[in-house]
C-alpha positions in Angstrom: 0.0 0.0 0.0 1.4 3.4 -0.8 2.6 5.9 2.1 -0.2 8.6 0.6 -4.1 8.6 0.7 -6.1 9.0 -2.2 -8.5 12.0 -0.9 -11.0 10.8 -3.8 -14.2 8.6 -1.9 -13.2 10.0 1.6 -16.2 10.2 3.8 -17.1 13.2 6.4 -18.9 12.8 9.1 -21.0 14.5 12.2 -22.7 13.3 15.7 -24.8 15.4 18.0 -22.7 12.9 21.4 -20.0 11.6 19.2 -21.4 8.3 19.1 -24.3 8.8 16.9 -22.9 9.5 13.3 -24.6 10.7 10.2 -23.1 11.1 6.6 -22.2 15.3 5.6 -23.1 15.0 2.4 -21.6 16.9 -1.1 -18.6 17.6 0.3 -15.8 19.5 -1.5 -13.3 20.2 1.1 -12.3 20.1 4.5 -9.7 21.6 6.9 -8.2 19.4 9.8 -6.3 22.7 11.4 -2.6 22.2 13.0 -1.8 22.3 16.4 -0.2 25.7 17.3 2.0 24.9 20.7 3.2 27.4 23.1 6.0 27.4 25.1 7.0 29.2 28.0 10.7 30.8 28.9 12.3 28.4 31.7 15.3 30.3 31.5 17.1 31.3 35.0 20.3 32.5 36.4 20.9 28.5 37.0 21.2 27.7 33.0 24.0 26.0 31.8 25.9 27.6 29.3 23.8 30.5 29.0 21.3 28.6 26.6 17.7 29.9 26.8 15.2 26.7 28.4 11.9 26.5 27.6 8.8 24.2 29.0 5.7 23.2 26.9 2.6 25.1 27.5 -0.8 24.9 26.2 -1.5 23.5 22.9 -4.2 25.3 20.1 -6.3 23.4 17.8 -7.1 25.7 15.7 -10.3 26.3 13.4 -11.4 23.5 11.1 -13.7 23.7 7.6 -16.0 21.9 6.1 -17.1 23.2 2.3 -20.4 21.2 0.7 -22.5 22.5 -2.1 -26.0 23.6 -1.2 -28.7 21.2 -0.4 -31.7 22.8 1.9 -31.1 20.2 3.9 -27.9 20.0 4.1 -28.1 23.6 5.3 -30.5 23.3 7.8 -28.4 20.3 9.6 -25.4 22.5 9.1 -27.6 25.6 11.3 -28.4 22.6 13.6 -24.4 21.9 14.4 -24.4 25.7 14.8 -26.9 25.6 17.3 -25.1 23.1 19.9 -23.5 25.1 22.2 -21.2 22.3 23.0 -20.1 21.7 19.5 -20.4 19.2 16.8 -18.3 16.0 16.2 -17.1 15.8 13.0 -15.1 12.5 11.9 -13.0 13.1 8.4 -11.9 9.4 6.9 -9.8 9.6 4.2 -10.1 6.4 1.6 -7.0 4.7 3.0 -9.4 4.4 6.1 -6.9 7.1 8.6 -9.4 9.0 10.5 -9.1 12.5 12.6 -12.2 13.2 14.7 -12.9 16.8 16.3 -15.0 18.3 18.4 -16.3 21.8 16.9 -18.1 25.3 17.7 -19.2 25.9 14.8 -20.7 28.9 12.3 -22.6 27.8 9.0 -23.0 30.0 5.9 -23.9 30.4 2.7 -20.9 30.9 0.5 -21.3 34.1 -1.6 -23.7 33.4 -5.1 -22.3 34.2 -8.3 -23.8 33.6 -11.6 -23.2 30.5 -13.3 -21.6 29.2 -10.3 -22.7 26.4 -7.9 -24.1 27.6 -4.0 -21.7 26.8 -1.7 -22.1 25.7 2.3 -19.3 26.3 4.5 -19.4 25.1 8.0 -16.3 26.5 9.9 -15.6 26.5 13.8 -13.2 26.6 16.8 -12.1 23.1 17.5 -12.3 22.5 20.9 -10.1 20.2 22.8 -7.2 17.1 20.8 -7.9 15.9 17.5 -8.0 12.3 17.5 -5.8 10.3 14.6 -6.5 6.6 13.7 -4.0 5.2 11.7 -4.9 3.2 8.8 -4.9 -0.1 9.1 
């Protein structure tokens, strides 16, 4: 098997509990943000060799996206992860079957509309807490 992952007949996915999951449908993109780490100076007159020390600190996940073209209903379940004030799951499997699954606050909207071009959905939030990875098996 090859060390890359066809992106083509990846699935994405969302859950009210994170146990429940139902199929986002017509999607065209997505987002998995990277961890932004912090670290703090450590640094004190008791440094070796005058070499600055630093300790880990907290971590951010960023903001993920999800881009779909328009269905109503697609629409109306993406205003329905809006309105959970504790977020959304989403779960993002590629086709060689890895898996990163978030927890997200989230914003839905209508892309903007331009003639002879399809309506667009993005749904785009705060991820809140670690993104889980599952290797491929």
């Amino acid at each position: 098997m090859p060390d890359f992952a066809e992106l083509w007949g990846g699935t994405v996915e969302r859950s009210a509990d994170g146990t429940v999951w139902s199929d986002v449908e017509k999607v065209t993109g997505v987002t998995v943000p990277a961890i932004t780490k912090t670290f703090r100076d450590r640094t004190s007159m008791d440094t070796a060799s005058k070499v600055r020390e630093y300790g880990g600190g907290f971590a951010d996940t960023g903001e993920a996206s999800i881009t779909a073209f328009f269905t109503a209903a697609g629409f109306a379940k993406a205003k329905e992860d809006e309105d959970r004030a504790d977020g959304t799951y989403y779960r993002v499997t590629l086709d060689d079957g890895s898996a990163f699954t978030f927890l997200a606050i989230v914003t839905a909207s209508l892309d903007s509309l331009e003639m002879d071009a399809d309506a667009m959905i993005t749904i785009s939030g705060k991820v809140s807490g670690e993104i889980a990875y599952t290797a491929a098996a």
